[in-house]
MIDOSE-1310 file (N, C-alpha, C; in nm, 2 decimals, decimal comma, always signed):
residues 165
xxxx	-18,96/+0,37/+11,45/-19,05/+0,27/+11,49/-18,96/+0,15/+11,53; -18,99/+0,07/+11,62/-18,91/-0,01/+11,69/-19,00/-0,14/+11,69; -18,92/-0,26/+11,60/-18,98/-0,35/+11,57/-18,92/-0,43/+11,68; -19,05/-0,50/+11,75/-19,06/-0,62/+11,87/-19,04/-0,76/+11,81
xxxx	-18,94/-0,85/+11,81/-18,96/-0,95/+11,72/-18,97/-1,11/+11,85; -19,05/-1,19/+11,86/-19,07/-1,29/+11,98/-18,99/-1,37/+11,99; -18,88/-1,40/+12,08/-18,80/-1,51/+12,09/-18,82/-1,67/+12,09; -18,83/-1,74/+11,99/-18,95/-1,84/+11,97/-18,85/-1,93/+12,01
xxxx	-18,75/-1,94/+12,08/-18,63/-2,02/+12,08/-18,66/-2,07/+12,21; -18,65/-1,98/+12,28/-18,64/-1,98/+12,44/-18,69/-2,11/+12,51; -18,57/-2,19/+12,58/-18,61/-2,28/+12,62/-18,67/-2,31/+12,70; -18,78/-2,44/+12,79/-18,85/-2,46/+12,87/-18,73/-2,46/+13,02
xxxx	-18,81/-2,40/+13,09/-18,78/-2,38/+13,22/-18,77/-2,47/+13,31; -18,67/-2,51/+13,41/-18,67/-2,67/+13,50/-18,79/-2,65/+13,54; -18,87/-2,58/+13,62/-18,99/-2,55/+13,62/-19,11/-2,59/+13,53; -19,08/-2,54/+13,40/-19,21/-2,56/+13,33/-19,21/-2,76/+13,26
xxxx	-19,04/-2,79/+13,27/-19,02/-2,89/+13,23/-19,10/-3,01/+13,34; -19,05/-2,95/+13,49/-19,11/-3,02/+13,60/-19,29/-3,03/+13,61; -19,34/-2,96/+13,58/-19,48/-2,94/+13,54/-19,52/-3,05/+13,44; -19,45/-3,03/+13,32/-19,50/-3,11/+13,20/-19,52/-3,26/+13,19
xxxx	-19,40/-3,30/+13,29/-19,33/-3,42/+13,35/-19,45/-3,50/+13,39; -19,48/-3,41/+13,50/-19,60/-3,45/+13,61/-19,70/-3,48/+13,60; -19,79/-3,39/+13,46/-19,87/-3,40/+13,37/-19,88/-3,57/+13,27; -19,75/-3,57/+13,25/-19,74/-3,71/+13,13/-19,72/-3,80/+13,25
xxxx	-19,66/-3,76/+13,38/-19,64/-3,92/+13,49/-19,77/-4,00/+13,51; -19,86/-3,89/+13,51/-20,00/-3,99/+13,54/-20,10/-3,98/+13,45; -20,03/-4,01/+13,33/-20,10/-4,03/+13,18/-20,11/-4,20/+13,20; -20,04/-4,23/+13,23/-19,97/-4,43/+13,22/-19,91/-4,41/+13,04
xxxx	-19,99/-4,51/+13,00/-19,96/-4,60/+12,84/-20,04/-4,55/+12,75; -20,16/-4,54/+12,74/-20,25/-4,47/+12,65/-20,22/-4,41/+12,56; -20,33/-4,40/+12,46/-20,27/-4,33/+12,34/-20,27/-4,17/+12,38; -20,33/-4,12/+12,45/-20,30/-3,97/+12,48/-20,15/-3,97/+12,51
xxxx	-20,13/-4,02/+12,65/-19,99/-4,03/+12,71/-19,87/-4,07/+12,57; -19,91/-4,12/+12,48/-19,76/-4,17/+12,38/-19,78/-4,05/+12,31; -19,89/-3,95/+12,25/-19,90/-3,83/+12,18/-19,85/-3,77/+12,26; -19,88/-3,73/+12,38/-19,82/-3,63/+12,43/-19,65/-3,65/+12,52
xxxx	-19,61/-3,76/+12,53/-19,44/-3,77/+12,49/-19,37/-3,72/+12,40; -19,49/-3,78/+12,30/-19,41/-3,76/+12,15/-19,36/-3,60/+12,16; -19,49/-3,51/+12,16/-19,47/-3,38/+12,20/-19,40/-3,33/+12,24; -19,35/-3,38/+12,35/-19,23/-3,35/+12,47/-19,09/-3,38/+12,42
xxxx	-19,10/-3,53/+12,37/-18,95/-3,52/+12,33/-18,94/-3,39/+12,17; -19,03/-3,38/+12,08/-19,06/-3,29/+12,00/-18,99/-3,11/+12,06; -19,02/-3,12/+12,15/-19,00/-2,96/+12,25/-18,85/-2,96/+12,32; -18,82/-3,09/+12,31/-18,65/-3,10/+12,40/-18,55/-3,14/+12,26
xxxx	-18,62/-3,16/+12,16/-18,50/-3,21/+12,03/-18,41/-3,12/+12,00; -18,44/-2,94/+12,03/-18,31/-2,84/+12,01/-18,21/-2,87/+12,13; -18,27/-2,94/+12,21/-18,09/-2,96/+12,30/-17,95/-2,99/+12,24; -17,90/-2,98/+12,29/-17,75/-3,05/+12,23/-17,72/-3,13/+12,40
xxxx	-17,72/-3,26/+12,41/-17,72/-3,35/+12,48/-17,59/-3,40/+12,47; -17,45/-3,36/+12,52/-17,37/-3,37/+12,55/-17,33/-3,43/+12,68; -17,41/-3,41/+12,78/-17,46/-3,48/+12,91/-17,47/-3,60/+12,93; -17,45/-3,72/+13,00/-17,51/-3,82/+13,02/-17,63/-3,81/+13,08
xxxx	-17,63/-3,74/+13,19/-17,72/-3,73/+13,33/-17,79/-3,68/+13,27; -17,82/-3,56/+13,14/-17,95/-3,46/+13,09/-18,00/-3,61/+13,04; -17,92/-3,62/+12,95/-17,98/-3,75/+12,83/-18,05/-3,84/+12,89; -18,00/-3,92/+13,03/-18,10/-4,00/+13,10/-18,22/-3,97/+13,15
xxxx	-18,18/-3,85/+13,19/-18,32/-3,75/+13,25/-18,42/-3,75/+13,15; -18,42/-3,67/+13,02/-18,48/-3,68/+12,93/-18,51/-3,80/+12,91; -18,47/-3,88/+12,87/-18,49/-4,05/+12,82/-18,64/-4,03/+12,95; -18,60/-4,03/+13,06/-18,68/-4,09/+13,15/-18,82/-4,03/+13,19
xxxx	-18,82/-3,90/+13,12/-18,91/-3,82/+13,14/-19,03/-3,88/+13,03; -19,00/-3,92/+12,92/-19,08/-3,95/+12,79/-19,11/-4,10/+12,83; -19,07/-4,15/+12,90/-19,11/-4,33/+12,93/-19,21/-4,34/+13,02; -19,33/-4,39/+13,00/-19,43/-4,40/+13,06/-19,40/-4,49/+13,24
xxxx	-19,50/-4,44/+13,30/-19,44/-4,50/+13,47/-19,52/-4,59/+13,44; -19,45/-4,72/+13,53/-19,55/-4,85/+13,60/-19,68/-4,82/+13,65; -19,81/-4,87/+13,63/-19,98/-4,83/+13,63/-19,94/-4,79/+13,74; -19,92/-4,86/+13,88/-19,95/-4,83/+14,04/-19,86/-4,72/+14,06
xxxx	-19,72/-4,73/+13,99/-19,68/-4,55/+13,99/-19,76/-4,45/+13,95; -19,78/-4,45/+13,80/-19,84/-4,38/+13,79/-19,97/-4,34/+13,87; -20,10/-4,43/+13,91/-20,17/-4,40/+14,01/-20,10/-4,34/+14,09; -20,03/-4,31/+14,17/-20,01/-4,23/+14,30/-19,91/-4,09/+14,24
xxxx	-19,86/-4,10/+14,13/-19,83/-3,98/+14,07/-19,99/-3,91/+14,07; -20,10/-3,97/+14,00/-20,21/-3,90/+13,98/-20,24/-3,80/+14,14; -20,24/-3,88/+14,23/-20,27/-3,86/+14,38/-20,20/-3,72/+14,42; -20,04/-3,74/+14,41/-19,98/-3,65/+14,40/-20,05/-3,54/+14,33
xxxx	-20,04/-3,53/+14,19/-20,02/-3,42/+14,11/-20,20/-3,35/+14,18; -20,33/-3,36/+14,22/-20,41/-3,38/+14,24/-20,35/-3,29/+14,37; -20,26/-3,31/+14,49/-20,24/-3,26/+14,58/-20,20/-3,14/+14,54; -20,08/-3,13/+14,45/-20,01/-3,02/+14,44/-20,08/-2,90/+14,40
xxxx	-20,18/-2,96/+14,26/-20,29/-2,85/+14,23/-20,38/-2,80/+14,34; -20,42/-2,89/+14,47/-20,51/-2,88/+14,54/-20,44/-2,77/+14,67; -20,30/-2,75/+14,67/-20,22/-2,78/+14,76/-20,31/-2,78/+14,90; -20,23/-2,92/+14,93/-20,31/-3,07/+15,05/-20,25/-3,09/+15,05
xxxx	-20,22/-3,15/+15,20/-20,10/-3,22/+15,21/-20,13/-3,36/+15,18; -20,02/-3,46/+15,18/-20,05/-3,59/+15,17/-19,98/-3,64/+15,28; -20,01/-3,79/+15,31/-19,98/-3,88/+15,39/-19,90/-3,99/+15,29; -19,75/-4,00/+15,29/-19,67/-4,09/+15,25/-19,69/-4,22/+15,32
xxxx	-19,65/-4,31/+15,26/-19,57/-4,44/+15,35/-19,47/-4,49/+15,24; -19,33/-4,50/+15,31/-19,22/-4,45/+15,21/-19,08/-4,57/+15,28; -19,06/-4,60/+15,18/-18,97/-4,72/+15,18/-18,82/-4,65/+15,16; -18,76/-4,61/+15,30/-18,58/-4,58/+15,22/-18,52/-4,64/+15,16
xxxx	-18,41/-4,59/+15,11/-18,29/-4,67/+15,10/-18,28/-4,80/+15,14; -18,30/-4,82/+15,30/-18,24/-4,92/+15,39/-18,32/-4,99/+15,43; -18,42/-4,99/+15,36/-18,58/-5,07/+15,36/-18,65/-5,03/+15,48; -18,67/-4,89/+15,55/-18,71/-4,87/+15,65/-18,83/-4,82/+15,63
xxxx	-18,93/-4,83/+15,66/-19,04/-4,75/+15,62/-19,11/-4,70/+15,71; -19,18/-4,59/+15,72/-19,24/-4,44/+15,80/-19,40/-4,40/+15,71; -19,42/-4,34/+15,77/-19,54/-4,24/+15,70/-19,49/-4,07/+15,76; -19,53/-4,03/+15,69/-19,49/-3,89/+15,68/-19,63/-3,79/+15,60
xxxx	-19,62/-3,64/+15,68/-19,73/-3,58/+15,62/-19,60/-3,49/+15,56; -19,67/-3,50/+15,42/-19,56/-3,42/+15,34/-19,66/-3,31/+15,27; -19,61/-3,15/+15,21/-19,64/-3,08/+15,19/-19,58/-3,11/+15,04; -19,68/-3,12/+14,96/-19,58/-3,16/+14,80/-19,58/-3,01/+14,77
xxxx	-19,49/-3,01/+14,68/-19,44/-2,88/+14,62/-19,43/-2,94/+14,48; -19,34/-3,06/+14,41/-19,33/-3,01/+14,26/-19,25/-3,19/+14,26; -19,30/-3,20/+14,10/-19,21/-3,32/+14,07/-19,07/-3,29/+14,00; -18,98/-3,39/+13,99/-18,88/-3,40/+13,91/-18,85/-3,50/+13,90
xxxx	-18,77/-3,54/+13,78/-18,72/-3,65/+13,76/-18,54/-3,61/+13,74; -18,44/-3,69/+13,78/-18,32/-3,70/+13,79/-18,29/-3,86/+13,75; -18,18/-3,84/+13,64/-18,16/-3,96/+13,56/-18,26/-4,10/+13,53; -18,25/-4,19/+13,62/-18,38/-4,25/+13,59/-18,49/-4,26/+13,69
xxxx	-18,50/-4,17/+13,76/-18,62/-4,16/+13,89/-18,68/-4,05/+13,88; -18,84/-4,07/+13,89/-18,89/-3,94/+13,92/-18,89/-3,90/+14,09; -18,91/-3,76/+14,14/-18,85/-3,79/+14,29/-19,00/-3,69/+14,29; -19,06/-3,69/+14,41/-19,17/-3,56/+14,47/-19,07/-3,50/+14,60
xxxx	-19,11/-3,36/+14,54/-19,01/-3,27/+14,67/-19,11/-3,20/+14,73; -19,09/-3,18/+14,84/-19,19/-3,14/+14,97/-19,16/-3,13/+15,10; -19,22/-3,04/+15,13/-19,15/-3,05/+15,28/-19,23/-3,13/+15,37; -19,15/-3,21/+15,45/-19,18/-3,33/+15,55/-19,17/-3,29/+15,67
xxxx	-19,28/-3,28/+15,71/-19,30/-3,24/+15,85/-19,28/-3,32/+15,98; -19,27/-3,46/+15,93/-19,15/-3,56/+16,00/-19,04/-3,51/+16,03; -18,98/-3,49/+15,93/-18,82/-3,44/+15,92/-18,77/-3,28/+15,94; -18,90/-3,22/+15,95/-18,91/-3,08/+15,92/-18,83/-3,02/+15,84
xxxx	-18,84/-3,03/+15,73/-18,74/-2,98/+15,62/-18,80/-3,03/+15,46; -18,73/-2,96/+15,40/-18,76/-3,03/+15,24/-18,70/-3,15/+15,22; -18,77/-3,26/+15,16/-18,73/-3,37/+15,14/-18,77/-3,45/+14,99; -18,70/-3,47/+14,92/-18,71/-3,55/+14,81/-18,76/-3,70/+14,79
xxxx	-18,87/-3,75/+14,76/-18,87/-3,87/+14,78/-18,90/-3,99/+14,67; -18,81/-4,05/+14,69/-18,79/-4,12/+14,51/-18,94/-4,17/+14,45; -19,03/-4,19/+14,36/-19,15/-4,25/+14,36/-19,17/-4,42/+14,38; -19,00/-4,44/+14,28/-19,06/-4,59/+14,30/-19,05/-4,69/+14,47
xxxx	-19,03/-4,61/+14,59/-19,01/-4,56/+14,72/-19,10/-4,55/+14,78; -19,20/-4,52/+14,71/-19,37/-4,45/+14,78/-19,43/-4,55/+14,78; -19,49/-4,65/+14,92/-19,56/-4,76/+14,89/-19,65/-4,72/+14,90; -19,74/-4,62/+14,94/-19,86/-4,55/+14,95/-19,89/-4,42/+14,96
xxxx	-19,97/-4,35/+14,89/-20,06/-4,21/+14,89/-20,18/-4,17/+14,97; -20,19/-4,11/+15,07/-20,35/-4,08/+15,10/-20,35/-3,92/+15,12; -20,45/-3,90/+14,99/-20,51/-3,78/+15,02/-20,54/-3,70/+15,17; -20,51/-3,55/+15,19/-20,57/-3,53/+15,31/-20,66/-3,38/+15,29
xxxx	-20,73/-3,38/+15,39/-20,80/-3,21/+15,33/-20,73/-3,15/+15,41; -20,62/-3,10/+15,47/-20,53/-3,04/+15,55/-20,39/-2,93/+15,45; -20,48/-2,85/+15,47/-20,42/-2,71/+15,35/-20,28/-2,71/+15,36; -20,16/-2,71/+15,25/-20,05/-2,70/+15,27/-20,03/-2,57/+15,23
xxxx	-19,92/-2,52/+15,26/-19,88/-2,36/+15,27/-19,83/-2,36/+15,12; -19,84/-2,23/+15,04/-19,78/-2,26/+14,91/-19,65/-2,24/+14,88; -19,61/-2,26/+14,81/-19,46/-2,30/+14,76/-19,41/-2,27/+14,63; -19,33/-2,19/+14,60/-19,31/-2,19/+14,45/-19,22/-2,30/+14,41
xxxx	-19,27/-2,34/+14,34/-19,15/-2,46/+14,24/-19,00/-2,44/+14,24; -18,99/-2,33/+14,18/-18,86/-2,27/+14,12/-18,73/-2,25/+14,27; -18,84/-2,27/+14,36/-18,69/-2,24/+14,47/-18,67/-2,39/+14,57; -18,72/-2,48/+14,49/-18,74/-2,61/+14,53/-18,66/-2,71/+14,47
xxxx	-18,59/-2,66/+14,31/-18,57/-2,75/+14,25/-18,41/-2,73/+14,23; -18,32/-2,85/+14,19/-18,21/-2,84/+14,20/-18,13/-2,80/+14,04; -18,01/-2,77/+14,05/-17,92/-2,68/+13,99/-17,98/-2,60/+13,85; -18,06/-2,51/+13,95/-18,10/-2,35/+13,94/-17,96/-2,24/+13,93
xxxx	-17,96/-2,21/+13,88/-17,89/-2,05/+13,84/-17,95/-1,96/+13,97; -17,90/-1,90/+14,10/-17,96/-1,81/+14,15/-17,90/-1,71/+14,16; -17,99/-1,61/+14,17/-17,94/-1,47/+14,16/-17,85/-1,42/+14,31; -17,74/-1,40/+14,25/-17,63/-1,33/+14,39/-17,69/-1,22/+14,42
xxxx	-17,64/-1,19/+14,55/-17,68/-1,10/+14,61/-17,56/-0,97/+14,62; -17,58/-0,89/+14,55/-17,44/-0,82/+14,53/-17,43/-0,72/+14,69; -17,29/-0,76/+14,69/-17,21/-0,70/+14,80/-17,18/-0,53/+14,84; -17,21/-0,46/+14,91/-17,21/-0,33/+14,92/-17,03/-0,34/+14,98
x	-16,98/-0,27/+14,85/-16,83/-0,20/+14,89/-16,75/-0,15/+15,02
């Protein structure tokens, strides 16, 4: 008899982390949103945080967004479940700003920014776009093509393609 025993260890996935993120971005301040931090940092406390860049990341993930961020995080996440495209208006770097129909795919946050990645049909390509960057959200009923998360998000482990001899 061959005893199955459940790996209760097994860490959350940039994936499932990226989800959970997204979920608490458009919670704001409330008392749900601080229980459900709490939770999260509760779920990341087995790391060993050797990192600076994880540790800010984390830090940043549990810290509640500015209201008007979070409003358009809601907008977003709302798209992504819906997948819709959205209509950005987005402030670069160099203070240039555009509108863009972007196909959202998935949030992340990297050190202290959360970024929405999606493909920009401006740019035609995938494109990351910082939030605190996003001067505006508008919903669209204009079906975006689906997207898996996992081949979206950065430093992924992927599987080689082994070489025939």
């Amino acid at each position: 008899m061959t005893t199955v025993v459940k790996d209760e260890t097994r860490p959350l996935t940039t994936a499932e982390i990226a989800a959970i993120a997204l979920s608490l971005a458009h919670l704001g301040a409330g008392p749900q949103a601080v229980t459900a931090r709490r939770a999260l940092q509760h779920a990341l406390e087995h790391l060993e945080l050797d990192d600076d860049v994880i540790a800010t990341t984390l830090a940043t993930l549990t810290e509640p967004l500015p209201v008007d961020v979070a409003s358009r995080a809601r907008l977003i996440a709302d798209a992504i479940t819906s997948r819709l495209m959205i209509r950005l208006h987005y402030r670069d770097a160099s203070g240039t700003v555009t509108s863009r129909d972007v196909e959202p795919v998935t949030c992340l946050v990297h050190r202290e920014f959360w970024y929405l990645v999606g493909v920009c049909r401006l740019r035609r390509g995938i494109r990351a776009f910082r939030f605190d960057r996003i001067i505006a959200v508008e919903p669209t009923l204009t079906p975006s093509r689906p997207h898996l998360a996992d081949r979206f998000l950065p430093f992924q482990r992927r599987r080689r393609r082994s070489r025939a001899a």
